[in-house]
PDB file of N, H, CA, C and O in Angstrom:
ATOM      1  N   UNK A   1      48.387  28.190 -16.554  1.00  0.00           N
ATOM      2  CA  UNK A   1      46.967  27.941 -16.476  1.00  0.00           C
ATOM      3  C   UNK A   1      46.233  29.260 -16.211  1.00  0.00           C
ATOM      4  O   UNK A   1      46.781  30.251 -15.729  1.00  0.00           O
ATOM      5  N   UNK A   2      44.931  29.182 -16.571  1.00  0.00           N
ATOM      6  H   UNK A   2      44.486  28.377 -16.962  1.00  0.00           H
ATOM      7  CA  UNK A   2      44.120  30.539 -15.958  1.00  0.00           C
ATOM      8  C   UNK A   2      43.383  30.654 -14.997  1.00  0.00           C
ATOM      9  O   UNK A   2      42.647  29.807 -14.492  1.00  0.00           O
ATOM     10  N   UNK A   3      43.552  31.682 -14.721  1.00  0.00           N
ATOM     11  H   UNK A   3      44.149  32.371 -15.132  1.00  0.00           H
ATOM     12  CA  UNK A   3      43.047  32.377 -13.276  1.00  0.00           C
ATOM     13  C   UNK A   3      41.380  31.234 -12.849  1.00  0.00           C
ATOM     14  O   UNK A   3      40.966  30.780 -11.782  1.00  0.00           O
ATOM     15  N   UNK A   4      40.979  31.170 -13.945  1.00  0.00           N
ATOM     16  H   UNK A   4      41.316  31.539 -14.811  1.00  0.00           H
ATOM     17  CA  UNK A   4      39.456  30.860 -14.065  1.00  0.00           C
ATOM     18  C   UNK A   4      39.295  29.308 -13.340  1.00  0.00           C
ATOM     19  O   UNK A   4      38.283  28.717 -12.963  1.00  0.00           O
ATOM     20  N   UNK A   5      40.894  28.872 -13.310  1.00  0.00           N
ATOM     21  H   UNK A   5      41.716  29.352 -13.616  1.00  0.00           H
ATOM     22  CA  UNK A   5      40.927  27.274 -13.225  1.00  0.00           C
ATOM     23  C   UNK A   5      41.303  27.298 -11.947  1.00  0.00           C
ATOM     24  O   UNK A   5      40.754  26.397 -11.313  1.00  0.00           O
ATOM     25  N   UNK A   6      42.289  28.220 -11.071  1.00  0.00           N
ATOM     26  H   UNK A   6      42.734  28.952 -11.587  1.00  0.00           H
ATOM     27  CA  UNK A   6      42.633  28.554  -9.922  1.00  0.00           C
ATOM     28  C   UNK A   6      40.829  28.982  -8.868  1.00  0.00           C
ATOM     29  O   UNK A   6      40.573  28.713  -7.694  1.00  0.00           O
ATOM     30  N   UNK A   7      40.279  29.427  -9.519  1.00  0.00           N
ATOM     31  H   UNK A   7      40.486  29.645 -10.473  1.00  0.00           H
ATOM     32  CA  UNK A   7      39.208  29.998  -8.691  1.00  0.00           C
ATOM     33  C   UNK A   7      38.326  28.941  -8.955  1.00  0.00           C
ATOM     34  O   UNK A   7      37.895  28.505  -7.888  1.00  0.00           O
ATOM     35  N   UNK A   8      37.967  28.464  -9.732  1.00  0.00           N
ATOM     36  H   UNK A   8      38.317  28.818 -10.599  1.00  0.00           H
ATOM     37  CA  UNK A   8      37.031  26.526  -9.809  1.00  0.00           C
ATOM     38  C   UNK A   8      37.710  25.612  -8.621  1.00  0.00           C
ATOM     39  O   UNK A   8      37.077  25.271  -7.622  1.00  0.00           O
ATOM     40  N   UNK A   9      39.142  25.245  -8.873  1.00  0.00           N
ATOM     41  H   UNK A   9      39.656  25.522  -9.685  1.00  0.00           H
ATOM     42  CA  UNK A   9      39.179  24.368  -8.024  1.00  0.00           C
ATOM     43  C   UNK A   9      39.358  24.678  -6.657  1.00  0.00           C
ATOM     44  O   UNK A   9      39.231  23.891  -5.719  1.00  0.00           O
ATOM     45  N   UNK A  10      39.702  26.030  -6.595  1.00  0.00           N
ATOM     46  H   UNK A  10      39.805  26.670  -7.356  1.00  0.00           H
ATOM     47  CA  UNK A  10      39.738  26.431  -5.006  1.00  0.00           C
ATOM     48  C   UNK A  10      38.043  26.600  -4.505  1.00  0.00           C
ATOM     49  O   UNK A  10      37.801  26.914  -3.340  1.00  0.00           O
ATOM     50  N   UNK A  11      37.000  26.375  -5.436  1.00  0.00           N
ATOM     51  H   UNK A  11      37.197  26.120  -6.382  1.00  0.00           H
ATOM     52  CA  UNK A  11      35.986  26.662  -4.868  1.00  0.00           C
ATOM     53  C   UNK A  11      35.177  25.077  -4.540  1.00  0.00           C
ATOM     54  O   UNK A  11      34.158  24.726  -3.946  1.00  0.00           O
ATOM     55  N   UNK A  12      36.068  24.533  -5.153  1.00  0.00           N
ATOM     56  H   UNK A  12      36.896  24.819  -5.635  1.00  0.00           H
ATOM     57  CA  UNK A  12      35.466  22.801  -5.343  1.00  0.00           C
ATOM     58  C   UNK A  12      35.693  22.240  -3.878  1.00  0.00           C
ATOM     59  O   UNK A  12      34.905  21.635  -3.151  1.00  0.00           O
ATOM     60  N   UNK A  13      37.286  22.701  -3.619  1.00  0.00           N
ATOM     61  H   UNK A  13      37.926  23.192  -4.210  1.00  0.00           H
ATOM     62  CA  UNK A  13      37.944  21.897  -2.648  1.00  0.00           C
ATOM     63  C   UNK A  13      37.478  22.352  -1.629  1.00  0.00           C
ATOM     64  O   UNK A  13      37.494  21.605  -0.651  1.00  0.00           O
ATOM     65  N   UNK A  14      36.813  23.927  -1.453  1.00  0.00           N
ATOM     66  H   UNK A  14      36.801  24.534  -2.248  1.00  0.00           H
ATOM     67  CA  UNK A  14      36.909  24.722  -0.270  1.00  0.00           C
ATOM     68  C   UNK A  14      35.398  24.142   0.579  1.00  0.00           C
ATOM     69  O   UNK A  14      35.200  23.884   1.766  1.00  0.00           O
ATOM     70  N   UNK A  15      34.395  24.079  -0.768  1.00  0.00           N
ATOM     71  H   UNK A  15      34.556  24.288  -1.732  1.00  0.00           H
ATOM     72  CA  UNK A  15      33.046  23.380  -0.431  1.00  0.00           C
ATOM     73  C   UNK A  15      33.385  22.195  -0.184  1.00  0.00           C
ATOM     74  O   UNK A  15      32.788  21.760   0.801  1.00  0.00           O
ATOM     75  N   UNK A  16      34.437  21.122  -0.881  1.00  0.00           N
ATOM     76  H   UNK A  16      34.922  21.476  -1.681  1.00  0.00           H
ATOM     77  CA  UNK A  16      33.866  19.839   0.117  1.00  0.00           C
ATOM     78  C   UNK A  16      35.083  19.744   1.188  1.00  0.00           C
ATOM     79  O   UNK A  16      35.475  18.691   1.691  1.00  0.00           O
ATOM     80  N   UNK A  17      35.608  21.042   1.443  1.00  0.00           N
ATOM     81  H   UNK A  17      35.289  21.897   1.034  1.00  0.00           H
ATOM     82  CA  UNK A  17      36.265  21.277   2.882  1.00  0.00           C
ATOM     83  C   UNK A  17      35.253  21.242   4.156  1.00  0.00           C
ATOM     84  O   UNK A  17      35.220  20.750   5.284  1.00  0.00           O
ATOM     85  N   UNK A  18      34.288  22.215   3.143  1.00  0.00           N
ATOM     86  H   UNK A  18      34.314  22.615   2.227  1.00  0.00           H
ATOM     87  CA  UNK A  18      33.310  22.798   4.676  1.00  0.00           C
ATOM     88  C   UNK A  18      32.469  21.628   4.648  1.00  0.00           C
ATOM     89  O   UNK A  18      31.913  21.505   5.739  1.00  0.00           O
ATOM     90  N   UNK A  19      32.201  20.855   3.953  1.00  0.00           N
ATOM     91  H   UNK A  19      32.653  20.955   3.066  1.00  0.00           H
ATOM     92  CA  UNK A  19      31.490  19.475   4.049  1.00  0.00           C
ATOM     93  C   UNK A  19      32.110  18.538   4.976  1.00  0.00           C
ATOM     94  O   UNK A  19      31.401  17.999   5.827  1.00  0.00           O
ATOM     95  N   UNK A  20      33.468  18.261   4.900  1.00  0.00           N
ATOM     96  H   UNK A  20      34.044  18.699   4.209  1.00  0.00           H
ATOM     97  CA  UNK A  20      34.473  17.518   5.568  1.00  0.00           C
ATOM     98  C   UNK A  20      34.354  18.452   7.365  1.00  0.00           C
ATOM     99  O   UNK A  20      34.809  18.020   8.423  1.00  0.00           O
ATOM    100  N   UNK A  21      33.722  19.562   7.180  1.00  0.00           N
ATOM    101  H   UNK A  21      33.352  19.913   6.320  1.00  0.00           H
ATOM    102  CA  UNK A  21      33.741  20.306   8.447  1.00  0.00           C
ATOM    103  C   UNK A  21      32.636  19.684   9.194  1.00  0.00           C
ATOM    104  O   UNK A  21      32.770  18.804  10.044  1.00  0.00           O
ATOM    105  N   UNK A  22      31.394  20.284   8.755  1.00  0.00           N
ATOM    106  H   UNK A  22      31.285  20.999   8.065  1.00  0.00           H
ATOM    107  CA  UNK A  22      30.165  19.908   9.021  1.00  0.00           C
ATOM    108  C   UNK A  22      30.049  18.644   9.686  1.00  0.00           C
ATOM    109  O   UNK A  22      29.601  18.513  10.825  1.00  0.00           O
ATOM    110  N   UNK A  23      30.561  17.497   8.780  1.00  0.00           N
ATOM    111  H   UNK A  23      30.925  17.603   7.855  1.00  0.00           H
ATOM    112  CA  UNK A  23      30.781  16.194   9.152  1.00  0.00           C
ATOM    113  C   UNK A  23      31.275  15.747  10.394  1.00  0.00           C
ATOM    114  O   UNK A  23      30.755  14.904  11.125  1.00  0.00           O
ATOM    115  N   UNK A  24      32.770  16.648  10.657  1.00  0.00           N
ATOM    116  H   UNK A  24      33.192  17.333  10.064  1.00  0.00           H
ATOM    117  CA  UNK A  24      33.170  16.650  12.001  1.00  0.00           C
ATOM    118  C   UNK A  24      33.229  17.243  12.767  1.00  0.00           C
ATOM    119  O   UNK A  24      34.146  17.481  13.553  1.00  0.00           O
ATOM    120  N   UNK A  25      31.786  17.765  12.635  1.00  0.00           N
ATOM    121  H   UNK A  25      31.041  17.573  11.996  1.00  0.00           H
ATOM    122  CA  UNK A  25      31.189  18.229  13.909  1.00  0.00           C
ATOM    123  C   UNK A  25      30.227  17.664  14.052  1.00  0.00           C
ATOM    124  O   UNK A  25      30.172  17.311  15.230  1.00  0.00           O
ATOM    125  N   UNK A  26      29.580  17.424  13.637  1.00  0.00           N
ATOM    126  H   UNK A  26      29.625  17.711  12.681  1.00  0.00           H
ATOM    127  CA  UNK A  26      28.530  16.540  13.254  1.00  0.00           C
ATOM    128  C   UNK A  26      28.606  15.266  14.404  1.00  0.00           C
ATOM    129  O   UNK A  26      28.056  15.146  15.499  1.00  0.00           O
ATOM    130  N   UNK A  27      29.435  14.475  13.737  1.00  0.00           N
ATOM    131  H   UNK A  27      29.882  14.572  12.848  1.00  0.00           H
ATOM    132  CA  UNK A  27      29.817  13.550  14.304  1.00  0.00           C
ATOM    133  C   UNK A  27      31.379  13.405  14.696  1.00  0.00           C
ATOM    134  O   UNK A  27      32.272  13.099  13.907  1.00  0.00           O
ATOM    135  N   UNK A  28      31.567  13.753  16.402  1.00  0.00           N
ATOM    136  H   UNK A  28      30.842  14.002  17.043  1.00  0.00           H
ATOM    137  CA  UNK A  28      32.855  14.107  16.765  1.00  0.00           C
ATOM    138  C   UNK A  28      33.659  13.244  16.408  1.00  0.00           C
ATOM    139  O   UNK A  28      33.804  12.157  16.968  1.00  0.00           O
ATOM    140  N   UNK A  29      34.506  13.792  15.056  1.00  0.00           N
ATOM    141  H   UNK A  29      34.388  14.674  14.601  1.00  0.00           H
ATOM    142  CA  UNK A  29      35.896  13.269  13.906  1.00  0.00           C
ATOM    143  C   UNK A  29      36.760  14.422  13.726  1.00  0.00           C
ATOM    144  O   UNK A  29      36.777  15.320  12.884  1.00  0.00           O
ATOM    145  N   UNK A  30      37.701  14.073  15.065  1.00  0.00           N
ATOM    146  H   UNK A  30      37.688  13.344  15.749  1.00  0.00           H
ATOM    147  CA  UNK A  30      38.794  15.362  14.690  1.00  0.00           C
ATOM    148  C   UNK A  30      39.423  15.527  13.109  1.00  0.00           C
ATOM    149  O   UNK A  30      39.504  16.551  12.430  1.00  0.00           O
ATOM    150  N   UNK A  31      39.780  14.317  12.826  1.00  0.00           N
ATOM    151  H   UNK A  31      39.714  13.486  13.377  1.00  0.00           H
ATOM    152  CA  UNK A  31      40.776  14.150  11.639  1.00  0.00           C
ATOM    153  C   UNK A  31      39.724  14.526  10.491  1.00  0.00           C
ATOM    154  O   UNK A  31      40.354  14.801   9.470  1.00  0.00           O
ATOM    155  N   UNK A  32      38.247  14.641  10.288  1.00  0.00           N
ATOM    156  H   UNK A  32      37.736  14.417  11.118  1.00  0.00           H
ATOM    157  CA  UNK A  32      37.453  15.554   9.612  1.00  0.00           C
ATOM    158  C   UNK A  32      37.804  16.902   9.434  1.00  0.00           C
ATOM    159  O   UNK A  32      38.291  17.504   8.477  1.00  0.00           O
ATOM    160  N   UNK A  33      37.382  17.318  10.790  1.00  0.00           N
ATOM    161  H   UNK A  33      36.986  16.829  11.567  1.00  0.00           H
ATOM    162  CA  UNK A  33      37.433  18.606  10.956  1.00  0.00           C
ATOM    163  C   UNK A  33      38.560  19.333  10.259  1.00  0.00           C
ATOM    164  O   UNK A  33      38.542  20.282   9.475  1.00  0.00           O
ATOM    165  N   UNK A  34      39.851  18.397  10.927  1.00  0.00           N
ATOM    166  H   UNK A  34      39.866  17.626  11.564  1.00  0.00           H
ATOM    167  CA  UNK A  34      41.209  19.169  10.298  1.00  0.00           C
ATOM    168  C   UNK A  34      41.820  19.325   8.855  1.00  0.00           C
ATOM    169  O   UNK A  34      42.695  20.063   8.402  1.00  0.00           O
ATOM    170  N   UNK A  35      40.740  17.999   8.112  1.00  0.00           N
ATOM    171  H   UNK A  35      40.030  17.400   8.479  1.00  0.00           H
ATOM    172  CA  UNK A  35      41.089  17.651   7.286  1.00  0.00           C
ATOM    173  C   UNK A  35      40.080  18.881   6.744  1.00  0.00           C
ATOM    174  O   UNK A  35      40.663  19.760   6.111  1.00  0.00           O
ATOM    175  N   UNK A  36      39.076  18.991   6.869  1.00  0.00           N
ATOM    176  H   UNK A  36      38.602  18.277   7.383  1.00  0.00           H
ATOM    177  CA  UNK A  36      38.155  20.340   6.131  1.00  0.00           C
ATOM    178  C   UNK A  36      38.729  21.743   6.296  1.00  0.00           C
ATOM    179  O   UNK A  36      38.313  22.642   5.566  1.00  0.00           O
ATOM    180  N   UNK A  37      39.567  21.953   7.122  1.00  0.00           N
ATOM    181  H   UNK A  37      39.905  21.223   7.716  1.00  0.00           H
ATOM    182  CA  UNK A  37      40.094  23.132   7.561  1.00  0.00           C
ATOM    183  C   UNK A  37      41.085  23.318   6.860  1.00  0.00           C
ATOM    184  O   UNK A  37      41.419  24.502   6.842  1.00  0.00           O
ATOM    185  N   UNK A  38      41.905  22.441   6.079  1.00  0.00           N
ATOM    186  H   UNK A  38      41.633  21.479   6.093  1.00  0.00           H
ATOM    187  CA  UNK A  38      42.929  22.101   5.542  1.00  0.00           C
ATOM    188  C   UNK A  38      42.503  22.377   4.231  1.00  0.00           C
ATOM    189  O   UNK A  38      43.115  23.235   3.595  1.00  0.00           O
ATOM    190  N   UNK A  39      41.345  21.659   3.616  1.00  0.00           N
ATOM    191  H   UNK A  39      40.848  20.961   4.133  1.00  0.00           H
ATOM    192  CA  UNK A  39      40.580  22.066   1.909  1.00  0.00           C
ATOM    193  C   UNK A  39      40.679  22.929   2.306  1.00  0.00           C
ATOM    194  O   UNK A  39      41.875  23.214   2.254  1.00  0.00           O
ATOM    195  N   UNK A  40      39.901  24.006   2.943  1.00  0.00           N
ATOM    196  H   UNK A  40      38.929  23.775   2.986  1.00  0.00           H
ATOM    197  CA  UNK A  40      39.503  25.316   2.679  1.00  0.00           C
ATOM    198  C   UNK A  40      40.299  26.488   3.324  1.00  0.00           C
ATOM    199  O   UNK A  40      39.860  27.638   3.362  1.00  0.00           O
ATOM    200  N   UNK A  41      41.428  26.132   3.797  1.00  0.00           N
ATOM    201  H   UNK A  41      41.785  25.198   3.766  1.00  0.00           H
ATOM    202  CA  UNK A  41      42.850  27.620   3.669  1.00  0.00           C
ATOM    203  C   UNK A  41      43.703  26.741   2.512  1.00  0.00           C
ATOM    204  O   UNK A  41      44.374  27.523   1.838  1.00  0.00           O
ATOM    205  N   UNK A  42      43.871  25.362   2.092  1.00  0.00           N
ATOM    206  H   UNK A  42      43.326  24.727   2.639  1.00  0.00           H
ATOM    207  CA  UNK A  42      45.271  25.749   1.147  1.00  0.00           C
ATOM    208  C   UNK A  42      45.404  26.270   0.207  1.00  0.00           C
ATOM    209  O   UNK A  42      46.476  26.497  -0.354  1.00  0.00           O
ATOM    210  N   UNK A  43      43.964  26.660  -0.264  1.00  0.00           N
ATOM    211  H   UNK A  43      43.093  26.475   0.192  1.00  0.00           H
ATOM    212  CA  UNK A  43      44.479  27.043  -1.329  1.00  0.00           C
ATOM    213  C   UNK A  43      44.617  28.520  -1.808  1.00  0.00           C
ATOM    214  O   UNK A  43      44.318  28.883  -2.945  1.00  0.00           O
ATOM    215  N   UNK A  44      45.111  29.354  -0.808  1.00  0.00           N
ATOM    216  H   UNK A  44      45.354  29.059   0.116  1.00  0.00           H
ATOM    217  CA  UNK A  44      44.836  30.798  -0.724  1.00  0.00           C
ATOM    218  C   UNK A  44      46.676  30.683  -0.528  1.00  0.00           C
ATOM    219  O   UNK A  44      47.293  31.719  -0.278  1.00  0.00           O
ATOM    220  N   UNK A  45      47.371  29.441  -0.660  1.00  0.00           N
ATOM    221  H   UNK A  45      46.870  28.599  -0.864  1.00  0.00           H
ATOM    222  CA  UNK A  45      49.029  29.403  -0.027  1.00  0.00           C
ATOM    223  C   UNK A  45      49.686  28.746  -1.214  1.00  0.00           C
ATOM    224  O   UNK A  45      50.913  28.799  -1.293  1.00  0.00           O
ATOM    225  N   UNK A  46      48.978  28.127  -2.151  1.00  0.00           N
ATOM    226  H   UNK A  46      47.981  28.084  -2.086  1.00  0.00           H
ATOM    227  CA  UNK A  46      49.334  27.362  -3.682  1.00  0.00           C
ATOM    228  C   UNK A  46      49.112  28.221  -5.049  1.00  0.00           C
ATOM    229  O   UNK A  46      48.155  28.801  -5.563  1.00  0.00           O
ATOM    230  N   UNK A  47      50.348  28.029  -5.343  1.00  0.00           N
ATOM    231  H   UNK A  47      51.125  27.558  -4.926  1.00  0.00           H
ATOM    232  CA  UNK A  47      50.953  28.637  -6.599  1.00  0.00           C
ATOM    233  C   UNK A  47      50.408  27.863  -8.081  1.00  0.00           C
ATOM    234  O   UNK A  47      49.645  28.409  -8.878  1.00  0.00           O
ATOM    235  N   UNK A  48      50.934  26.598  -8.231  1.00  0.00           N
ATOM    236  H   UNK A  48      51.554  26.155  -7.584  1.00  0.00           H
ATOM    237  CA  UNK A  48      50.454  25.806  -9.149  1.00  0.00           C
ATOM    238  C   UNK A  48      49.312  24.963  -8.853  1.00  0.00           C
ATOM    239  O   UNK A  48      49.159  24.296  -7.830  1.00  0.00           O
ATOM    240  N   UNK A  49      48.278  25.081 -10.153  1.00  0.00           N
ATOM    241  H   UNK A  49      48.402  25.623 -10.984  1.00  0.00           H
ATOM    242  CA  UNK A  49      47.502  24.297 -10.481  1.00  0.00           C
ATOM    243  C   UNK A  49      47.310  22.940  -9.782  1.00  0.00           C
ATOM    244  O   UNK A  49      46.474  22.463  -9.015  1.00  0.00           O
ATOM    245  N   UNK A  50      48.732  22.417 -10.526  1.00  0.00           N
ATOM    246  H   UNK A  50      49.412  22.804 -11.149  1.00  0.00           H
ATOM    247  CA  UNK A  50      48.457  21.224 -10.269  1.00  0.00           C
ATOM    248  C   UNK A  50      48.870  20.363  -8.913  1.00  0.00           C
ATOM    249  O   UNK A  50      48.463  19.298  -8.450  1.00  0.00           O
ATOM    250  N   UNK A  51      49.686  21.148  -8.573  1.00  0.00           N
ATOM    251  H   UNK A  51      50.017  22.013  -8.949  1.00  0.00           H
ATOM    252  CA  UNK A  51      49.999  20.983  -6.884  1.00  0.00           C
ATOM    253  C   UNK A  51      48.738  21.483  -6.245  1.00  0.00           C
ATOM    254  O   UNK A  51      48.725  21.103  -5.074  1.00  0.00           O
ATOM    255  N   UNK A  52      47.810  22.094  -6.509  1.00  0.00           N
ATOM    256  H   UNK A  52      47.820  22.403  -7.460  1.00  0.00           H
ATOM    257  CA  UNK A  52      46.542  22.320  -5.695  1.00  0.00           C
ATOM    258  C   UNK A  52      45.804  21.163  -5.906  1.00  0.00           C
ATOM    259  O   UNK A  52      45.440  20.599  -4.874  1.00  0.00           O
ATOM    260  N   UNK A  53      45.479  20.646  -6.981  1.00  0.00           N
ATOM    261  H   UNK A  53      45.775  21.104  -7.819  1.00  0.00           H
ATOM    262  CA  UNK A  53      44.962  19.438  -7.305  1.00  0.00           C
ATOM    263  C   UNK A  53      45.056  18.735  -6.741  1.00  0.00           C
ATOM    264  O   UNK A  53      44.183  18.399  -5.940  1.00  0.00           O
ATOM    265  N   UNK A  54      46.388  18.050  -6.907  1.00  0.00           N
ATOM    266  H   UNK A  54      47.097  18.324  -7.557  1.00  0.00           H
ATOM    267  CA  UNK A  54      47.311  17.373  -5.793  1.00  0.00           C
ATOM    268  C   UNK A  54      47.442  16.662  -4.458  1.00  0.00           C
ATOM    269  O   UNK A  54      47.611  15.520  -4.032  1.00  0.00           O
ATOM    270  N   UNK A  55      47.228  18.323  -3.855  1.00  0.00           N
ATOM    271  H   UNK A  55      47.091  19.251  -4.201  1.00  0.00           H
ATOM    272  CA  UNK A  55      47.024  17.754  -2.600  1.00  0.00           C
ATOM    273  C   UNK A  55      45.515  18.118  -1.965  1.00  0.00           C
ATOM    274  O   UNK A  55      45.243  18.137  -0.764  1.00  0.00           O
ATOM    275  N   UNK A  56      44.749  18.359  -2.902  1.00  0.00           N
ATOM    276  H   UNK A  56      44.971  18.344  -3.878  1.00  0.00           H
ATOM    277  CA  UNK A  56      43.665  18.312  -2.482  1.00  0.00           C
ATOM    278  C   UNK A  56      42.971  17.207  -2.786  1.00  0.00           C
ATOM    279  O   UNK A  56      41.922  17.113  -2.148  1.00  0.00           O
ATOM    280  N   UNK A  57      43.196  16.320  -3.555  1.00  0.00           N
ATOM    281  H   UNK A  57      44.048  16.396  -4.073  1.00  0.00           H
ATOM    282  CA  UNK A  57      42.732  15.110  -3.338  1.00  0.00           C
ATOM    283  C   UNK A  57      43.642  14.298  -2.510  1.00  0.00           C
ATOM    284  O   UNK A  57      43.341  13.105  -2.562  1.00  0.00           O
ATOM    285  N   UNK A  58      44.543  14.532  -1.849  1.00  0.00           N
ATOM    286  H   UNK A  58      44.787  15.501  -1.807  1.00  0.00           H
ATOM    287  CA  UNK A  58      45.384  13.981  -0.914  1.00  0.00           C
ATOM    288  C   UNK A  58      44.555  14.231   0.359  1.00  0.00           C
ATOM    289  O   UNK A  58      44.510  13.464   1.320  1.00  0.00           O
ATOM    290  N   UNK A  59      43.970  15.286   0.254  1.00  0.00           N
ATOM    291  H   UNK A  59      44.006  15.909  -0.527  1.00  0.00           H
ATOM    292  CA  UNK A  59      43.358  15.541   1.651  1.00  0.00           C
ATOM    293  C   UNK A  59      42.190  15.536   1.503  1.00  0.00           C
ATOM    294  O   UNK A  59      41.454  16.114   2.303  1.00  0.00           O
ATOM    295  N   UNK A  60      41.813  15.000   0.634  1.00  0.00           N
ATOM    296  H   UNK A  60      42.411  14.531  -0.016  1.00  0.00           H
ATOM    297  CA  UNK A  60      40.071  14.648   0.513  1.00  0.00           C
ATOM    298  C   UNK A  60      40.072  13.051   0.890  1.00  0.00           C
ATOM    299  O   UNK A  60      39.163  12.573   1.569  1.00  0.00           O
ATOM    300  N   UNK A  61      41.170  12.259   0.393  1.00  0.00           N
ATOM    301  H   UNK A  61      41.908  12.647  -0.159  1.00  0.00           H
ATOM    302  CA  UNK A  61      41.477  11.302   0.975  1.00  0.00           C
ATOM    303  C   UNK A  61      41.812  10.011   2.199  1.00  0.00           C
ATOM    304  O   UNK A  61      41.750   8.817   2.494  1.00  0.00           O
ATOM    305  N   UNK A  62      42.269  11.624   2.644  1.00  0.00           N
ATOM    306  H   UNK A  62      42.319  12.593   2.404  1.00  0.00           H
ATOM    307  CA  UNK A  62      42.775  10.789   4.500  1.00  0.00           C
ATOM    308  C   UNK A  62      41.985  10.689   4.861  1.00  0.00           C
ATOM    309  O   UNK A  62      41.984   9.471   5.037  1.00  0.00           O
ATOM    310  N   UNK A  63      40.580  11.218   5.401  1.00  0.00           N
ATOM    311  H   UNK A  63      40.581  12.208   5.257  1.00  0.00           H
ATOM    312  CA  UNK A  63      39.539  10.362   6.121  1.00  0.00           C
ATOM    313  C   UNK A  63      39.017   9.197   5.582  1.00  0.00           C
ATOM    314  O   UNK A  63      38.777   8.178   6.229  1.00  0.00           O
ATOM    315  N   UNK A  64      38.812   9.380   4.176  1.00  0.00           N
ATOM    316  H   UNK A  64      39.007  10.208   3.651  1.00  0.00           H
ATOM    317  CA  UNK A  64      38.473   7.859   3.794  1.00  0.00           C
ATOM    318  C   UNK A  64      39.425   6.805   3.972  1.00  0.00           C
ATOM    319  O   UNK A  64      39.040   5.637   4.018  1.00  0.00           O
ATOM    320  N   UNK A  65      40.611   7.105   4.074  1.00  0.00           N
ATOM    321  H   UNK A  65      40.924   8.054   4.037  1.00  0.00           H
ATOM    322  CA  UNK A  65      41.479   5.691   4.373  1.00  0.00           C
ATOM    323  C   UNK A  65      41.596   5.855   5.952  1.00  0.00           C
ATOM    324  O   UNK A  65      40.933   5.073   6.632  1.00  0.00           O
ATOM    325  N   UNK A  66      42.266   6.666   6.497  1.00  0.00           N
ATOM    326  H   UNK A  66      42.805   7.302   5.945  1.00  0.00           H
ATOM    327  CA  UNK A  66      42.731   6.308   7.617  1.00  0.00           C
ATOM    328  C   UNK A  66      41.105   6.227   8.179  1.00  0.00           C
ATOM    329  O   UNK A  66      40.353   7.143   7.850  1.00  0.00           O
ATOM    330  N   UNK A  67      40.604   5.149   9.004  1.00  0.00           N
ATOM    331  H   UNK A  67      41.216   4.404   9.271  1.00  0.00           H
ATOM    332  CA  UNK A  67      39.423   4.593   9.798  1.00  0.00           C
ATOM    333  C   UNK A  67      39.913   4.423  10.964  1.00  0.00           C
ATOM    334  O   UNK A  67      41.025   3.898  11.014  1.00  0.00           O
ATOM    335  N   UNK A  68      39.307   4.772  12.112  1.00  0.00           N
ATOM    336  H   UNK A  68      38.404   5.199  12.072  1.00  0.00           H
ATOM    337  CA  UNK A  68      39.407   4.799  13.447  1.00  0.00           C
ATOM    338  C   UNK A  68      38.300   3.320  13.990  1.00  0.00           C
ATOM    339  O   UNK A  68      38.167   3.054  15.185  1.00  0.00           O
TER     340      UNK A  68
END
């Protein structure tokens, strides 16, 4: 894949990381917070595409399912 597709989705995930941040702080939601902190370093540690994909909708995920 190209570089061009690596730097889109790391910029997609990283913004609705810091969104997922904002949020939990916002309104005290640890599993936000960690979960935004999480978008926005993995993908400076992922090799493939599509494993970034991956688990970035994996972790865009967990707050919407897991509910407290």
């Amino acid at each position: 894949m190209s570089l061009e597709a690596y730097l889109f989705w790391g910029l997609v995930f990283g913004s609705i990381g810091g969104g997922y941040f904002m949020y939990g702080r916002k309104r005290p939601n640890g599993l936000a917070i960690v979960c935004g902190l999480a978008l926005i370093i993995y993908p400076y540690f992922i090799n493939s595409l599509w494993s970034m994909i991956g688990i970035g909708v994996l972790l865009m995920a967990i707050p919407l399912v897991v509910r407290r």
